[in-house]
C-alpha positions as YAML, in Angstrom:
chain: A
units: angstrom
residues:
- id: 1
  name: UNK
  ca: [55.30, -0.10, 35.26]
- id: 2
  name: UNK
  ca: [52.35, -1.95, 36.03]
- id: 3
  name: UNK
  ca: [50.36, 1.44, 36.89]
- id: 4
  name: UNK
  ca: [51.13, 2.52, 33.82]
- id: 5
  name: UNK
  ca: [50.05, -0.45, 32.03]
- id: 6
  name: UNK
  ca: [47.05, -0.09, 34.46]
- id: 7
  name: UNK
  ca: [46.10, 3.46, 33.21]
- id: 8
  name: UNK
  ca: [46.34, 3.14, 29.67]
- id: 9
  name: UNK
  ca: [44.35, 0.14, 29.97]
- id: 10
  name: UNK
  ca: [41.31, 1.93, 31.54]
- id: 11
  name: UNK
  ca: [42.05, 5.04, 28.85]
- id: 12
  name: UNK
  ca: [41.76, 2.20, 26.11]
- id: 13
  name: UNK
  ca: [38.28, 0.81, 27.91]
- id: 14
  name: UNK
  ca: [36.96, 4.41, 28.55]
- id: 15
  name: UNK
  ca: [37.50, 5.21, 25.05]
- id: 16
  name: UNK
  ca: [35.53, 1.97, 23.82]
- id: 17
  name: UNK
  ca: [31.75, 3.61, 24.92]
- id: 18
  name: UNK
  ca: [32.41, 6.75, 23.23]
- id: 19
  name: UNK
  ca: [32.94, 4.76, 19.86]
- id: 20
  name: UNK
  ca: [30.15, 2.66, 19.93]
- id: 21
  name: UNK
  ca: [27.96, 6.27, 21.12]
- id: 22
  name: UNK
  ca: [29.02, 7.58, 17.97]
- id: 23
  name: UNK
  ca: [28.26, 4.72, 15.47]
- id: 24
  name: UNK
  ca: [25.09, 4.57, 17.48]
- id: 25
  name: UNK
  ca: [24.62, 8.81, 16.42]
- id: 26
  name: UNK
  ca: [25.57, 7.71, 12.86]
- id: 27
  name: UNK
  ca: [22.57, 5.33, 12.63]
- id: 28
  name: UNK
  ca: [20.19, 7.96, 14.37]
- id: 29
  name: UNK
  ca: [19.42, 9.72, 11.21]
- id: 30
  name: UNK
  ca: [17.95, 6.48, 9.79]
- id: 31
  name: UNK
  ca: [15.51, 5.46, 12.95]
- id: 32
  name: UNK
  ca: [12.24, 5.35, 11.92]
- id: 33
  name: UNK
  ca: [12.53, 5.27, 7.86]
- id: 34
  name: UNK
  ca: [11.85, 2.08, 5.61]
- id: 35
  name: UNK
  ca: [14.64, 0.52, 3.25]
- id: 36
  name: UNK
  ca: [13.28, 2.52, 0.12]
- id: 37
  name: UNK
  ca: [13.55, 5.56, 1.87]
- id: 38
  name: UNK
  ca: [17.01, 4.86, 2.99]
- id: 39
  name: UNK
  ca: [17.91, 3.80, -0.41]
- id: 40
  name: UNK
  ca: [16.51, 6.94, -2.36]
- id: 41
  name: UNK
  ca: [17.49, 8.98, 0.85]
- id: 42
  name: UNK
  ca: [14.05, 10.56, 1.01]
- id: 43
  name: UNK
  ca: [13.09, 11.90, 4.30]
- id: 44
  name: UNK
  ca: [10.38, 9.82, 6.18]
- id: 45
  name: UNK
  ca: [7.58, 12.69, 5.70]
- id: 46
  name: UNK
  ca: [8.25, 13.46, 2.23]
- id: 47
  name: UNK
  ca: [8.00, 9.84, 1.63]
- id: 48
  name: UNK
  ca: [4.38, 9.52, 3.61]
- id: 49
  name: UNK
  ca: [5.40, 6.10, 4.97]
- id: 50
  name: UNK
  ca: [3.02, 4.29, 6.96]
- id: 51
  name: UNK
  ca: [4.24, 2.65, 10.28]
- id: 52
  name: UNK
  ca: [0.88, 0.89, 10.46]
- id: 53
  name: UNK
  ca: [-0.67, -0.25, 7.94]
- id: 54
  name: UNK
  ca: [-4.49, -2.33, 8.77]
- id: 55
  name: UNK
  ca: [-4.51, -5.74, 6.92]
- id: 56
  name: UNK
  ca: [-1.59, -4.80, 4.62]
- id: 57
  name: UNK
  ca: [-1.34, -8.75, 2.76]
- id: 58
  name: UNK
  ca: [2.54, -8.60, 3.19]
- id: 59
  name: UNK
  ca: [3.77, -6.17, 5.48]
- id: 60
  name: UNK
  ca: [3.49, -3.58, 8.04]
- id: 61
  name: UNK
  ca: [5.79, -0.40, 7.02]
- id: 62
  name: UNK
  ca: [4.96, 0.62, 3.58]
- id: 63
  name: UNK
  ca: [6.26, 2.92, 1.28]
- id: 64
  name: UNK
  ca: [3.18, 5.04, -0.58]
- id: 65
  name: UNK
  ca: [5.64, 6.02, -3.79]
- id: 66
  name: UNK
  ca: [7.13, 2.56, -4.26]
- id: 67
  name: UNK
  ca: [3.12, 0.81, -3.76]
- id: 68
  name: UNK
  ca: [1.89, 3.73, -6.07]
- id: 69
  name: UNK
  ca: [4.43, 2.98, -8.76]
- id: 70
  name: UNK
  ca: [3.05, -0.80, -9.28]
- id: 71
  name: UNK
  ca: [-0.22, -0.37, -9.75]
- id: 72
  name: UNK
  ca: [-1.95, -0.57, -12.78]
- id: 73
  name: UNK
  ca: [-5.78, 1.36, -13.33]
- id: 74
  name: UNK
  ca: [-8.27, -0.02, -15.29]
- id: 75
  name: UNK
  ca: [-10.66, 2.42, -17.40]
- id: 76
  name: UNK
  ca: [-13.65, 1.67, -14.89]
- id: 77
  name: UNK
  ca: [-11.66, 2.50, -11.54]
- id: 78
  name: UNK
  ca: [-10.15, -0.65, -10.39]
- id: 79
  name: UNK
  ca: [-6.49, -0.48, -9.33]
- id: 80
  name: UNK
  ca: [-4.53, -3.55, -9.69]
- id: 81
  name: UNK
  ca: [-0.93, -4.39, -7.80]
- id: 82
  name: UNK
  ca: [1.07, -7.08, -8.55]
- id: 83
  name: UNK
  ca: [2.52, -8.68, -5.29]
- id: 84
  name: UNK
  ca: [5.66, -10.68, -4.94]
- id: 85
  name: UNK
  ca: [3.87, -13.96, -4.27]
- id: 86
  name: UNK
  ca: [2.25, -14.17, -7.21]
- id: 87
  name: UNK
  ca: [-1.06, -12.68, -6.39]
- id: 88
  name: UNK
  ca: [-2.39, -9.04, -6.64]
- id: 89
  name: UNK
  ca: [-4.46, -6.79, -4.71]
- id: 90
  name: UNK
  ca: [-7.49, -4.93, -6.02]
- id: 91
  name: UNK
  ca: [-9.23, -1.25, -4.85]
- id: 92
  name: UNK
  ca: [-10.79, 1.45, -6.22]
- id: 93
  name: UNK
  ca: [-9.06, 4.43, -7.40]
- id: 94
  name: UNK
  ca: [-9.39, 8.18, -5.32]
- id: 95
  name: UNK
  ca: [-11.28, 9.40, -7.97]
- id: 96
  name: UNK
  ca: [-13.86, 6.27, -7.60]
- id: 97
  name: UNK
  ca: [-14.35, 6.89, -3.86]
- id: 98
  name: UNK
  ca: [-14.63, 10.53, -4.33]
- id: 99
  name: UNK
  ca: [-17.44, 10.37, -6.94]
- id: 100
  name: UNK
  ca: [-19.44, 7.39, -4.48]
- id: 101
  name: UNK
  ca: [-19.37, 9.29, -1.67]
- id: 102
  name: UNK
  ca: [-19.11, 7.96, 1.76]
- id: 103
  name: UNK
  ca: [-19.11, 4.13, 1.83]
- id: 104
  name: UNK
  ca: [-21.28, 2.65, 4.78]
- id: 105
  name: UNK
  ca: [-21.16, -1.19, 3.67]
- id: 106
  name: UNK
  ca: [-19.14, -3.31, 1.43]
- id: 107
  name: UNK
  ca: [-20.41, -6.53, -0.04]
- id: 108
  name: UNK
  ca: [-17.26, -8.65, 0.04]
- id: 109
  name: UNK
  ca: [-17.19, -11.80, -2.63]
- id: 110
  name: UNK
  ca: [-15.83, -15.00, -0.80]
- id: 111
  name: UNK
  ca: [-12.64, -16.47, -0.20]
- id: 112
  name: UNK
  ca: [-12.37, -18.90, -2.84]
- id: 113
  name: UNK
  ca: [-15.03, -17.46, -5.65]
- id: 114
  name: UNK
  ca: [-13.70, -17.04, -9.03]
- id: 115
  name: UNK
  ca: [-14.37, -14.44, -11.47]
- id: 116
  name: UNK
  ca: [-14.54, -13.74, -15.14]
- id: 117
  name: UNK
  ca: [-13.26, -10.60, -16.44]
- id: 118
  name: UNK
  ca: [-15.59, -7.34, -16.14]
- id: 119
  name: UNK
  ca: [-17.35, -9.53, -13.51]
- id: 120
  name: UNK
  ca: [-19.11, -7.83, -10.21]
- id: 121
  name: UNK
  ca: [-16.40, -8.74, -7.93]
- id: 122
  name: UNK
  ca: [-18.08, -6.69, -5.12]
- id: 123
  name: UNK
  ca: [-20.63, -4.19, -4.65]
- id: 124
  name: UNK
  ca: [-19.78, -1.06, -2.18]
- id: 125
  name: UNK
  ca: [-22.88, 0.84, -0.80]
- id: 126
  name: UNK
  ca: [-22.87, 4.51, 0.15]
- id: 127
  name: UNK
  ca: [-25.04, 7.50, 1.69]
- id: 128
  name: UNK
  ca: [-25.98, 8.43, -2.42]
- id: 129
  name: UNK
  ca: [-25.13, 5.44, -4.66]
- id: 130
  name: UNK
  ca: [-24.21, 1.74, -5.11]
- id: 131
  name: UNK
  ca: [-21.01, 1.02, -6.99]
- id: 132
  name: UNK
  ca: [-19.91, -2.13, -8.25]
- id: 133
  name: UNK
  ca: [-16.38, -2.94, -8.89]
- id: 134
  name: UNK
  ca: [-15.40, -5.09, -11.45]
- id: 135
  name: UNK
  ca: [-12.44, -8.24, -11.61]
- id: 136
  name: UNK
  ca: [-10.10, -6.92, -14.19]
- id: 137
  name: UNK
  ca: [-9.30, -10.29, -15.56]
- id: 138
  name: UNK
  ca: [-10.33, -13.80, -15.08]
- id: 139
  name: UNK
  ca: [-8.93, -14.21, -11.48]
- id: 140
  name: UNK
  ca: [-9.87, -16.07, -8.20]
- id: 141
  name: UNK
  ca: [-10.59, -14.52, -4.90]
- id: 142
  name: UNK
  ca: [-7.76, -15.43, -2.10]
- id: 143
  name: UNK
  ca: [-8.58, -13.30, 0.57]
- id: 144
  name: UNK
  ca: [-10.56, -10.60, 1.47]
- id: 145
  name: UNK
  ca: [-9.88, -7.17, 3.50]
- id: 146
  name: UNK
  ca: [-11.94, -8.31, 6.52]
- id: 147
  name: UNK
  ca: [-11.46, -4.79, 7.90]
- id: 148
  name: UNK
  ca: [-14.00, -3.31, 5.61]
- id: 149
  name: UNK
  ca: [-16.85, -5.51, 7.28]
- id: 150
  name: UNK
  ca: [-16.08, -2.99, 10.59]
- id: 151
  name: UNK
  ca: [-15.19, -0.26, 9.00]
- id: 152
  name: UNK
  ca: [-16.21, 0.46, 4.94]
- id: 153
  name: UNK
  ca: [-15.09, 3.97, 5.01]
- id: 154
  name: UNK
  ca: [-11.43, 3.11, 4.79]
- id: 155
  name: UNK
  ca: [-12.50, 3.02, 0.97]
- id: 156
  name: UNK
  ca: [-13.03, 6.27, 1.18]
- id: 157
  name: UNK
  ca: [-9.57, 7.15, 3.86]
- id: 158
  name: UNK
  ca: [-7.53, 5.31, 2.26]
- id: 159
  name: UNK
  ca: [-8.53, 4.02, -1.05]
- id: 160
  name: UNK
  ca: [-5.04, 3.36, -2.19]
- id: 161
  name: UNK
  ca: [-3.98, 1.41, 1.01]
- id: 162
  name: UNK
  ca: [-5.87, 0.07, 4.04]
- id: 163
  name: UNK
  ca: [-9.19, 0.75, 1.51]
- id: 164
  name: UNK
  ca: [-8.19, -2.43, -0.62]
- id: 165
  name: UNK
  ca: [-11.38, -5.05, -1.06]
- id: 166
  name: UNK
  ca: [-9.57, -8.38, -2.44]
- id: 167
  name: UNK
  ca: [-6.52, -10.20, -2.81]
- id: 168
  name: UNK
  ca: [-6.44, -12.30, -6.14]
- id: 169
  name: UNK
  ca: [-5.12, -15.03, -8.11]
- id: 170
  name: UNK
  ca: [-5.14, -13.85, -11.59]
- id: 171
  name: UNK
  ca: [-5.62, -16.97, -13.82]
- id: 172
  name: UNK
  ca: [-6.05, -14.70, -17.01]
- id: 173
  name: UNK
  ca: [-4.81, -11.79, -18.92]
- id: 174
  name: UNK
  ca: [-5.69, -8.19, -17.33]
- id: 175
  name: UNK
  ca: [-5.78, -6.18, -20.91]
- id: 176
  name: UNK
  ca: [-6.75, -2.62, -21.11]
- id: 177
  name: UNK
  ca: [-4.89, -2.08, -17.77]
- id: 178
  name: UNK
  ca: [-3.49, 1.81, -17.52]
- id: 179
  name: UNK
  ca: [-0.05, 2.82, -15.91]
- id: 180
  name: UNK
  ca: [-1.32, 6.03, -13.04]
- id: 181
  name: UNK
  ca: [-0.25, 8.75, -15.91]
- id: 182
  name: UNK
  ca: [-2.15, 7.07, -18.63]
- id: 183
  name: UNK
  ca: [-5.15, 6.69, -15.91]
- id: 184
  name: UNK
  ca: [-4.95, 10.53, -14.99]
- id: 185
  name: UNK
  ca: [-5.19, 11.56, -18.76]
- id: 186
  name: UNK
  ca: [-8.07, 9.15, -18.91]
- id: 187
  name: UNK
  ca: [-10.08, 10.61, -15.74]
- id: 188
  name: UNK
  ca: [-9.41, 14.05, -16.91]
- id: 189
  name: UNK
  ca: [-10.91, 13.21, -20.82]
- id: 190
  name: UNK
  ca: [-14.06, 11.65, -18.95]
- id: 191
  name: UNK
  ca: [-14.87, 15.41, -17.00]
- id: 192
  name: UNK
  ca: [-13.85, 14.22, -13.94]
- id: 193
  name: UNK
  ca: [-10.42, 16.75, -13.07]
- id: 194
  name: UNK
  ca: [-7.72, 15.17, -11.32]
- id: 195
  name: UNK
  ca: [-7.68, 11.75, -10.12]
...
């Protein structure tokens, strides 16, 4: 008797591993993909996550579609995005770094400075132009994207994501702000294609 209870106890503990190996397989499919894309069940490619993601100001994997879908343009190429702690984080639009052309220096504002609205918040230097970009409402800087000092041309790489200039405090309205269809339309009636 007790060999018997013997054996089925060892066919009860071999049997153990193989069920935790195949809720293990079960979770495989998800490795490597952030919450929205879990959520929406979008594969990680189609999604173009980012596992790294240089000065993000609140996290390291980001979801392009989800970041894309809160921001607001403004008519002279400033993108706004609202962030969860009450501040928002400013850039310039694709179509903005494509007609500058390759930015080799970025005059960051300080940490601290505020703004009035359609004040220079910065001025970005390239290879055939200056730009400035402009505050889209009264706002106060919080912190700036120290990784343009080393490298400006993520403006140009990235202008959507590691490309951002400021972080803000936005102490006043931002009016005439455009969702990213209105902002298309608006590109495309100002000769300048797709944005």
């Amino acid at each position: 008797m007790s060999v018997s209870s013997n054996s089925s106890n060892s066919i009860r503990a071999a049997a153990r591993p193989t069920a935790i190996m195949s809720k293990f397989r079960a979770l495989l499919p998800l490795a490597g993909r952030t919450f929205a894309q879990q959520a929406l069940k979008v594969p990680p490619m189609m999604a173009a996550s980012r596992s790294r993601f240089i000065g993000a100001p609140t996290g390291a994997c980001v979801n392009t579609l989800w970041y894309r879908s809160k921001m607001t343009f403004a008519k002279t190429h400033e993108w706004l995005r609202a962030e969860s702690d009450g501040h928002a984080v400013l850039g310039i639009s694709d179509f903005a770094q494509g007609a500058l052309g390759e930015v080799v220096y970025c005059d960051l504002p300080s940490e601290g400075a505020t703004l009035k609205a359609k004040e220079t918040i910065c001025t970005l230097e390239s290879v055939k132009a200056v730009g400035e970009v402009y505050a889209p409402a009264d706002c106060e800087v919080v912190e700036v994207n120290g990784a343009l000092n080393d490298e400006p041309s993520l403006v140009n790489s990235s202008p959507l994501e590691d490309g951002w200039i400021v972080k803000v405090k936005v102490t006043g309205e931002a009016a005439d702000m455009m969702d990213e269809a209105a902002y298309a339309k608006h590109v495309q009636e100002e000769g300048g294609g797709e944005s």
